[in-house]
N, CA and C of each residue as an Amber inpcrd file, in Angstrom:
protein
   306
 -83.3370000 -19.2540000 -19.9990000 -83.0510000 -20.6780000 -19.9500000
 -83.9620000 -21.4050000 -20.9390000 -83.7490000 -22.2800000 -21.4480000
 -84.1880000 -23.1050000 -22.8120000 -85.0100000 -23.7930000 -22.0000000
 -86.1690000 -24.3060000 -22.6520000 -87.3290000 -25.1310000 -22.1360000
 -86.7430000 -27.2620000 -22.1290000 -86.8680000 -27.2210000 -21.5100000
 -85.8170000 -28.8880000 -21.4460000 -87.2240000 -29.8310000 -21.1620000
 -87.0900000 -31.3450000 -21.6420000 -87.9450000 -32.3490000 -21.6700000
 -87.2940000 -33.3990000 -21.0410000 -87.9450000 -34.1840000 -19.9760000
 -87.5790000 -34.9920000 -18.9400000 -88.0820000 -35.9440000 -19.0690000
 -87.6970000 -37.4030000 -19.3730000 -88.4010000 -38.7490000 -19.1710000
 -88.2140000 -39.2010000 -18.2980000 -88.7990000 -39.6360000 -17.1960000
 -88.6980000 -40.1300000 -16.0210000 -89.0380000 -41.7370000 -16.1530000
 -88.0800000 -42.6620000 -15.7520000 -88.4370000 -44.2030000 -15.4410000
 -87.9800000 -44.7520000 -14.1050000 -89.1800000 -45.5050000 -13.8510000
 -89.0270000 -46.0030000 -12.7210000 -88.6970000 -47.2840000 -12.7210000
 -87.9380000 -47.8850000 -11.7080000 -86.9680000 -49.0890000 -11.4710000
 -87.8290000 -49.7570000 -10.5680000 -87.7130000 -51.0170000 -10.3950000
 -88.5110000 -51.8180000  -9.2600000 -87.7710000 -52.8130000  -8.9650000
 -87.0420000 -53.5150000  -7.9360000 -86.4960000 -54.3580000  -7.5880000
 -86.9330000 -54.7020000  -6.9420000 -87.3000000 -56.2060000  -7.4370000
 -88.2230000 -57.4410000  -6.7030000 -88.1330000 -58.1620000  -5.7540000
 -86.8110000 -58.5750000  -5.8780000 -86.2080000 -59.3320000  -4.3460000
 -84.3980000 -59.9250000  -5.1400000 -83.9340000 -60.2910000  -3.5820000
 -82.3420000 -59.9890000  -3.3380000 -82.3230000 -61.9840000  -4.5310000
 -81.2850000 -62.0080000  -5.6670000 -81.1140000 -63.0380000  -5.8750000
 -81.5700000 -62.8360000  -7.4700000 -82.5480000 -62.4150000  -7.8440000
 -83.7470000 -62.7030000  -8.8640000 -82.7400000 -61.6540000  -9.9290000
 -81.8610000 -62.6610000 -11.2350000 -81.0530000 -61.7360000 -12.3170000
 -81.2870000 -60.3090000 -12.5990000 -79.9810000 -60.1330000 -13.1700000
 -79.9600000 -58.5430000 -13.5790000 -80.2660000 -58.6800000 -14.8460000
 -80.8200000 -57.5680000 -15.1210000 -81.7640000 -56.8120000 -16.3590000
 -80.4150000 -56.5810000 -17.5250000 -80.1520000 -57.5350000 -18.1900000
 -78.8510000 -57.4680000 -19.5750000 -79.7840000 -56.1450000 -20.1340000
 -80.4450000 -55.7200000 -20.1170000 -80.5200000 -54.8590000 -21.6660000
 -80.5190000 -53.5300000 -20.7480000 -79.9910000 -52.9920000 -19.5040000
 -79.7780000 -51.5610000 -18.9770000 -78.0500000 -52.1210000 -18.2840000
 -77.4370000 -52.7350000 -19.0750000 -76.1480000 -53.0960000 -18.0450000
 -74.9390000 -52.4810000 -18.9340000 -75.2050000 -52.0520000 -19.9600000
 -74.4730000 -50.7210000 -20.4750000 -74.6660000 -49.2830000 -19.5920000
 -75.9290000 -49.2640000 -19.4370000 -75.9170000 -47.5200000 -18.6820000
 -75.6910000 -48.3410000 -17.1700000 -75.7170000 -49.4300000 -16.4650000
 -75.1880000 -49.7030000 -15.2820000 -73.7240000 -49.6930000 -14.9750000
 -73.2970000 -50.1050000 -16.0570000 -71.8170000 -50.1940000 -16.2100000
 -70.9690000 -48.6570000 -16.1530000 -71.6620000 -47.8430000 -16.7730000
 -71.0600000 -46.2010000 -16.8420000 -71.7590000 -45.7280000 -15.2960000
 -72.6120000 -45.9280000 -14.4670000 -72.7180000 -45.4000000 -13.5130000
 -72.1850000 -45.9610000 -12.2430000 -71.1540000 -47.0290000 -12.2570000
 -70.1980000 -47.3840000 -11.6880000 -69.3440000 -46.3300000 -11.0560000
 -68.9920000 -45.4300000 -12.6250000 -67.8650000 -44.2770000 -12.4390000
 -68.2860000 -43.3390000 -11.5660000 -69.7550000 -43.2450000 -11.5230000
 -70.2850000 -42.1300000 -10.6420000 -70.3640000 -42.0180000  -8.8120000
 -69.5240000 -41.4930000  -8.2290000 -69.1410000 -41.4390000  -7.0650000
 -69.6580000 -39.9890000  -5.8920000 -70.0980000 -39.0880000  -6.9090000
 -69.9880000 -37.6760000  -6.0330000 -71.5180000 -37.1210000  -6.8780000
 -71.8470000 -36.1680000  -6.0800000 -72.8590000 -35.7890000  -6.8720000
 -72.9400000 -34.8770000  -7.6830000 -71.3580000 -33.9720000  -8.0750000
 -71.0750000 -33.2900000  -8.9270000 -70.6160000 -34.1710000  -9.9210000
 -70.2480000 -35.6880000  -9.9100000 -69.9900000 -36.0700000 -11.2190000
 -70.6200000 -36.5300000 -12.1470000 -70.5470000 -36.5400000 -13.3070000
 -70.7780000 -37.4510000 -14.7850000 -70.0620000 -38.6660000 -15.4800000
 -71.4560000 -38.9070000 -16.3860000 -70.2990000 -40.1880000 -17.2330000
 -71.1740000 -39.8080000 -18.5440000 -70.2000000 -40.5810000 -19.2970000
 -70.3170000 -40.5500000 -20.8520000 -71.4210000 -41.7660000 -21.2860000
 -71.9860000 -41.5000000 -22.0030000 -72.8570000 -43.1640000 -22.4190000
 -72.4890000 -43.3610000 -24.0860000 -71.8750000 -44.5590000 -24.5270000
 -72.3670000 -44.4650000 -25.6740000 -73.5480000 -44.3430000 -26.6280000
 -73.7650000 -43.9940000 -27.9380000 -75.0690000 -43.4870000 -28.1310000
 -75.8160000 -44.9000000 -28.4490000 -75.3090000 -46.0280000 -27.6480000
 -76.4030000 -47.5540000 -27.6700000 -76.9460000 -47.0800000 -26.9640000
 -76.1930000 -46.6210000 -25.6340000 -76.4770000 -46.6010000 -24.1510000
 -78.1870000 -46.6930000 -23.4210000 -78.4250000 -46.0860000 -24.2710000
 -80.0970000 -45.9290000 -23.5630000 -80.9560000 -46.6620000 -25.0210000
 -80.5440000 -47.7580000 -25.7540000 -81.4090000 -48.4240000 -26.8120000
 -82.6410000 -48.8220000 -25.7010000 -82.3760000 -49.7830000 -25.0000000
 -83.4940000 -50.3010000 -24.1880000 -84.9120000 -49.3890000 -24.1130000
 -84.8540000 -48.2560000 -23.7520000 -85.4740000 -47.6550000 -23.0540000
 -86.5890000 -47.9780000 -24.1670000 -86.4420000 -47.8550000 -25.4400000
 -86.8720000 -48.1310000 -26.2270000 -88.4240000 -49.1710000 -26.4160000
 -87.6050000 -49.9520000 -25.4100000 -88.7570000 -50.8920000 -25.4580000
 -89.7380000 -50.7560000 -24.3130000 -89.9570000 -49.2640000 -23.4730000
 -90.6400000 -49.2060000 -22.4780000 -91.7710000 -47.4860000 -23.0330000
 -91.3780000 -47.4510000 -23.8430000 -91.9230000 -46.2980000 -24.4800000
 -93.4310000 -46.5940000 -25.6670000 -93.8510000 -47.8440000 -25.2860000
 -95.3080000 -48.1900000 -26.0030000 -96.2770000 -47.9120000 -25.2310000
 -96.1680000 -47.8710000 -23.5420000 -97.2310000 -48.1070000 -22.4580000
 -97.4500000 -46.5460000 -22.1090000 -98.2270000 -46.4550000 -21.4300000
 -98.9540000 -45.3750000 -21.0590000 -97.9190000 -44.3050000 -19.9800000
 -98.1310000 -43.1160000 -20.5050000 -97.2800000 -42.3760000 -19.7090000
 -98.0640000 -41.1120000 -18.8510000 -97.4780000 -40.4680000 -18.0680000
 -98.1060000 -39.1160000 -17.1520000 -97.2900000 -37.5800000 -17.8500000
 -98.1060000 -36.9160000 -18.0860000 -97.1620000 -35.8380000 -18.6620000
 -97.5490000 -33.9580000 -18.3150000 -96.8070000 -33.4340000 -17.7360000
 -96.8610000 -31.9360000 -16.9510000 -95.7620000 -31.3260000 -17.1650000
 -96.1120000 -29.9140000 -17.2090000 -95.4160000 -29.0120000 -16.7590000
 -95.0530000 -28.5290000 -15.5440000 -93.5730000 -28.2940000 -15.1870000
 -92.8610000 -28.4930000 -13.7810000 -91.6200000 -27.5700000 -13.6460000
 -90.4230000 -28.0100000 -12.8420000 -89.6620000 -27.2940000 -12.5760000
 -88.6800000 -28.3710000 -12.0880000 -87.3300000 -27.6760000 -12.5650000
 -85.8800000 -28.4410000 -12.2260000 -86.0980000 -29.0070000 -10.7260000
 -85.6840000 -30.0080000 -10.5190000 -85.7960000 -30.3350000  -9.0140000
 -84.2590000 -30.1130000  -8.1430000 -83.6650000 -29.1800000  -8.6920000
 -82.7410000 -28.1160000  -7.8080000 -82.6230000 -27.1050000  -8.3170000
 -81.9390000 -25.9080000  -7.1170000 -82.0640000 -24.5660000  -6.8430000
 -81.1460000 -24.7700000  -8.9410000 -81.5090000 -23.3270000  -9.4640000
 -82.6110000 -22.4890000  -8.9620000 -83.7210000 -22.6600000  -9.5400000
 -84.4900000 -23.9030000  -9.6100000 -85.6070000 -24.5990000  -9.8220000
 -86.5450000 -23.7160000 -10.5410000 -86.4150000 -23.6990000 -11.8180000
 -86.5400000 -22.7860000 -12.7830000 -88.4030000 -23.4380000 -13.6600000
 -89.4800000 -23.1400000 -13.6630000 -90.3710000 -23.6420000 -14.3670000
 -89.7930000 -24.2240000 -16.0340000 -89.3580000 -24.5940000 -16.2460000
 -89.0420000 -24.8440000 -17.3960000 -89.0020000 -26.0700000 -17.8880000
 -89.5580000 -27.0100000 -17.5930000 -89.4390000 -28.4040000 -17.6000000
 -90.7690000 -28.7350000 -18.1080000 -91.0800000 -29.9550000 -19.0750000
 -92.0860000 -30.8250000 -19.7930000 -91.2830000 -31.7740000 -19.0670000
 -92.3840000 -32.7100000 -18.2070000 -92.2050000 -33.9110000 -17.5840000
 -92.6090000 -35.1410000 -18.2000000 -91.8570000 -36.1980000 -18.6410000
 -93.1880000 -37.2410000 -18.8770000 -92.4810000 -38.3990000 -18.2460000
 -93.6510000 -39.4310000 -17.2530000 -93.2060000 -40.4110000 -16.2980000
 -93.8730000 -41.6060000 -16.9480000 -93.0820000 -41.9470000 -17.2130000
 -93.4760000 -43.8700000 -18.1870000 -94.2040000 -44.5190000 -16.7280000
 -95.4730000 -45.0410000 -17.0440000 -95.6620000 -45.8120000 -16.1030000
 -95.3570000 -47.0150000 -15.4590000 -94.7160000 -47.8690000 -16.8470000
 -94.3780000 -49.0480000 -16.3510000 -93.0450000 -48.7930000 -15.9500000
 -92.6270000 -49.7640000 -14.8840000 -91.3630000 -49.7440000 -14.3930000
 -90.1570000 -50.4660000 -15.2010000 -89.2360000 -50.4460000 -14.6100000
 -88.1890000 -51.1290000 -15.5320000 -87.7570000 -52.4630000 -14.2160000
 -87.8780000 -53.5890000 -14.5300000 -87.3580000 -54.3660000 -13.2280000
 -85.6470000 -54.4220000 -13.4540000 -85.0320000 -54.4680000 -12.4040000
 -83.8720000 -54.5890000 -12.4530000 -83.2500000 -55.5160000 -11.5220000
 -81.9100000 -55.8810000 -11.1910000 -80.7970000 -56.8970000  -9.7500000
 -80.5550000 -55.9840000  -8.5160000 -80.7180000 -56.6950000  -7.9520000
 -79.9590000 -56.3730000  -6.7210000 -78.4680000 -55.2550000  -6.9160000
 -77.3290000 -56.1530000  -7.5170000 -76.2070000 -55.1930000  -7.8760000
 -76.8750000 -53.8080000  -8.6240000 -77.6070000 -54.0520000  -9.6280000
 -77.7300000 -52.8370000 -10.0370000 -78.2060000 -51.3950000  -9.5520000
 -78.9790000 -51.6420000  -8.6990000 -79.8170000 -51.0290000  -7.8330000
 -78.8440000 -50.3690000  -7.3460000 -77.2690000 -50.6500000  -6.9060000
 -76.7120000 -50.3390000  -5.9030000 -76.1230000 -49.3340000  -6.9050000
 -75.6800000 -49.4700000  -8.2920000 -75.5260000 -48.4630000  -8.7490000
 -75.8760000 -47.1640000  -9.3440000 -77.3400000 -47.2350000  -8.7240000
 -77.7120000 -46.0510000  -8.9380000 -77.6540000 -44.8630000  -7.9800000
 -76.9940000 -45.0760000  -7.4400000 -76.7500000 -43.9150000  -6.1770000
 -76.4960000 -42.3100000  -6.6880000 -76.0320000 -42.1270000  -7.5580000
 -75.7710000 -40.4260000  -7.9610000 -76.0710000 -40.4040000  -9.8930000
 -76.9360000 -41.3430000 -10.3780000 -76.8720000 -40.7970000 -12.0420000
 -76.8360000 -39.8230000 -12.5670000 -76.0040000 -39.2750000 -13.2670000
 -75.8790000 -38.1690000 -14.1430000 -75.4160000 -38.4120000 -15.4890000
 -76.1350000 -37.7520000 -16.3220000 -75.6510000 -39.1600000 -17.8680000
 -75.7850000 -37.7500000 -18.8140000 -74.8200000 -37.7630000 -19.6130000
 -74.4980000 -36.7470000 -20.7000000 -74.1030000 -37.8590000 -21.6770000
 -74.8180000 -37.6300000 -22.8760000 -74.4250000 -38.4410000 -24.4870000
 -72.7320000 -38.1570000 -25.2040000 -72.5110000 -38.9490000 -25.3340000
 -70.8360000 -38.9420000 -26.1550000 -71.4110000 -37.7090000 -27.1790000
């Protein structure tokens, strides 16, 4: 199995009311489609521009393992510390993400 690299970001939702985050409402919009936890969606290659702007601040970074069977050591982790704030609606669509590039 090929050695794979993981960016991990964390979301924080502040309270019920307080706007949604325009610059992640492209990848909110494709995880709409996502219903099951075997499925996927497509992103266009904008799709994740944002992230962009969370990648100056300080990050955590290890060696790990897939977090399902058959949870293979093969993973470089790195966890952005700052969070990403996001809406209420959006939040709700994160229930199953799975994101593969066009």
């Amino acid at each position: 199995m090929p050695h794979l690299l993981i960016v991990s970001v964390c979301f924080k939702f502040e309270q019920a009311g307080k706007s949604e985050n325009e610059e992640i409402e492209l990848l909110v919009k494709r995880l709409k489609k996502i219903r099951r936890g075997d499925s996927y969606t497509l992103l266009e290659s904008n799709g994740m521009a944002w992230l962009g702007n969370y990648l100056t601040g300080k990050y955590y970074t290890y060696w790990g393992s897939l977090t399902t069977p058959p949870c293979n050591e093969v993973v470089t982790w790195i966890v952005l510390e700052n969070a990403v704030e996001i809406g209420y609606r959006q939040v709700i669509n994160f229930a199953y993400p799975k994101l593969y590039w066009l």
